[in-house]
C-alpha positions in Angstrom: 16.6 -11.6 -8.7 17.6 -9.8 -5.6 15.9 -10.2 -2.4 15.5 -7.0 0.1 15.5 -8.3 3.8 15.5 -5.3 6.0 13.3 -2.4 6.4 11.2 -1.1 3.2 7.7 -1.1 2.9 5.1 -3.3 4.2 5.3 -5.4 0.7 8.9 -5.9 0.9 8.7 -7.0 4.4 6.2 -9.5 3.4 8.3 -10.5 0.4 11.1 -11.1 2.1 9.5 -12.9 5.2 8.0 -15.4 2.3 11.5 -15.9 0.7 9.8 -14.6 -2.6 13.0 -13.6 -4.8 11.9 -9.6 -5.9 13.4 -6.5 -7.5 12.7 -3.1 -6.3 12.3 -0.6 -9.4 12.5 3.2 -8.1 11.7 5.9 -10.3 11.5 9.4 -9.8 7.6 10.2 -9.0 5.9 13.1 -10.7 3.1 14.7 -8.5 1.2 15.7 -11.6 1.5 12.6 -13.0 -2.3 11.5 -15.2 -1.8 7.7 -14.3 0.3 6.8 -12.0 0.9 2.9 -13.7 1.8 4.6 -17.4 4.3 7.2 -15.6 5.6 3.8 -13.8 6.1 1.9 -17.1 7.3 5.2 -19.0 10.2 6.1 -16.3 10.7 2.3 -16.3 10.9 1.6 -19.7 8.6 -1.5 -18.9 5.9 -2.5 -21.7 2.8 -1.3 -20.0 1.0 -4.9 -20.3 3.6 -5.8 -17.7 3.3 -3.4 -15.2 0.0 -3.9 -12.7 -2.1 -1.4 -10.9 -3.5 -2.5 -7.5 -7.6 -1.3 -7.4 -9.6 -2.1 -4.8 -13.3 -2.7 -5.1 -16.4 -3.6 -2.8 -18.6 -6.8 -4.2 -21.2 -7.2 -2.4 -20.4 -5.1 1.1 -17.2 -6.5 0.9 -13.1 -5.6 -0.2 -11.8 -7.0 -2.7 -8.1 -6.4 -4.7 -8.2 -6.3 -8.6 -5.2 -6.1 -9.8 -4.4 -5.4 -13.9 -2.3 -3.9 -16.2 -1.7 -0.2 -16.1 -2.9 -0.1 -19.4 -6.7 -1.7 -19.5 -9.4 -1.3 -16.8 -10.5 -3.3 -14.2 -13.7 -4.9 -15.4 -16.2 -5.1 -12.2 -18.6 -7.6 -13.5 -15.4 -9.8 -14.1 -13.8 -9.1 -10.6 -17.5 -9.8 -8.8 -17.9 -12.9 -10.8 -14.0 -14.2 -9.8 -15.2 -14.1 -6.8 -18.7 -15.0 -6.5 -20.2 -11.8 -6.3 -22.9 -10.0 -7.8 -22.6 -6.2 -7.4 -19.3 -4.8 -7.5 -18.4 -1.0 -7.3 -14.8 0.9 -6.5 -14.4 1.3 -3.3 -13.8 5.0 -1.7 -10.4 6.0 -1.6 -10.3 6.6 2.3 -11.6 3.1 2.5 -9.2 1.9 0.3 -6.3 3.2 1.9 -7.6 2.0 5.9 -8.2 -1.1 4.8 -4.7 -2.0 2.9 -2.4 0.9 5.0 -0.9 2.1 1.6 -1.7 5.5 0.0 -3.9 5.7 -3.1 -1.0 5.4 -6.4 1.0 3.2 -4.5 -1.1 0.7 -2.9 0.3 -2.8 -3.6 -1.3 -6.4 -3.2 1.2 -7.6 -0.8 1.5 -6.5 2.7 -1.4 -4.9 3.2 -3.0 -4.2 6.6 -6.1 -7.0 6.4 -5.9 -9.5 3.7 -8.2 -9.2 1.1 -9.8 -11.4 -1.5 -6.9 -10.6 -4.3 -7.6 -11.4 -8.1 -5.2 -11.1 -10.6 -5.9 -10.7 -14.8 -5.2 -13.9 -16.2 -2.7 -12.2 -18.5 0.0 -11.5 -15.4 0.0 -15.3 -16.1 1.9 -14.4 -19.9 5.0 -12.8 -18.2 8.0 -14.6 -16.3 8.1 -11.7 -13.7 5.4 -8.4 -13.6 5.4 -5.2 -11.8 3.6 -4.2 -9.1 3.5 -1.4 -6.9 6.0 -1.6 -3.9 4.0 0.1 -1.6 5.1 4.0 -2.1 4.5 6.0 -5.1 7.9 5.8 -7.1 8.8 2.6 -6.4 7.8 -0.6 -8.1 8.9 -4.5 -7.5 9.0 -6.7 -10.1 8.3 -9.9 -9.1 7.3 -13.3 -10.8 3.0 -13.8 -11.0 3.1 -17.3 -9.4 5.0 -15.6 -6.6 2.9 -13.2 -6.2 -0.4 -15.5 -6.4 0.9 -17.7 -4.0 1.7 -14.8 -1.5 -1.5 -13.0 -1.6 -3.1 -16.2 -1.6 -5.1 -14.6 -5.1 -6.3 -16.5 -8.1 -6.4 -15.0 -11.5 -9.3 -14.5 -13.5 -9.8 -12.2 -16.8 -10.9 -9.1 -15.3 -9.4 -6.7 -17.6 -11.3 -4.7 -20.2 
């Protein structure tokens, strides 16, 4: 895989700075757009079980990442359990956004502003590389799981429904 090494987004930076071997996949984002992972994996052509939305919850007054394919839903009793929670709930967009400096549809795991708690679904774990969001709507890296585990410091739990 290629490696970016100058400028991009916050996620590439961080990529880069890690020596994490990435791919950046662009695509041509459509503002109207239902879900912005299945428009990803559609302009793509990526089996939607490989491509990974980046959701960020609060369990118990705290952030946490969830991220899992663009084609289940993140389970919140799963994602407080992972990480020894009880009560977990999405957090508010604005929050979401302050918290990992990315805008809502393209916030990705890596890079963000604080580091967060990050959990992964177990089934990133089935793929040689996955796709996650590069930090802007429209543009995707695909990048292998342990990488990205060992970058966000996350574990990976089932917490996909």
């Amino acid at each position: 895989m290629a490696r970016k090494t100058a400028g991009g987004t916050p996620a590439t930076v961080a990529l880069s700075a890690a020596g994490v071997p990435f791919v950046v996949r662009g695509y041509e984002h459509d503002p109207a757009a239902a879900s912005y992972g299945l428009e990803a994996a559609t302009a793509l052509g990526v089996e939607p079980a490989r491509v990974f939305k980046t959701l960020v919850a609060e369990v118990d007054g705290r952030l946490v990442v969830g991220v899992v394919p663009v084609d289940r839903q993140l389970d919140l009793k799963a994602l407080a359990a992972a990480v020894g929670g009880k009560r977990a709930a999405m957090a508010d967009p604005a929050a979401a956004e302050r918290a990992t400096g990315y805008v809502v549809g393209g916030i990705s795991p890596v890079g963000q502003k604080r580091a967060h708690p990050t959990v992964f679904d177990a089934s990133a774990e089935n793929h040689g590389t996955i796709l996650v969001s590069g930090g802007k709507r429209g543009v995707d890296l695909e990048v292998a799981p342990a990488d990205l585990l060992r970058v966000t410091r996350g574990s990976a739990a089932a917490i996909a429904r």
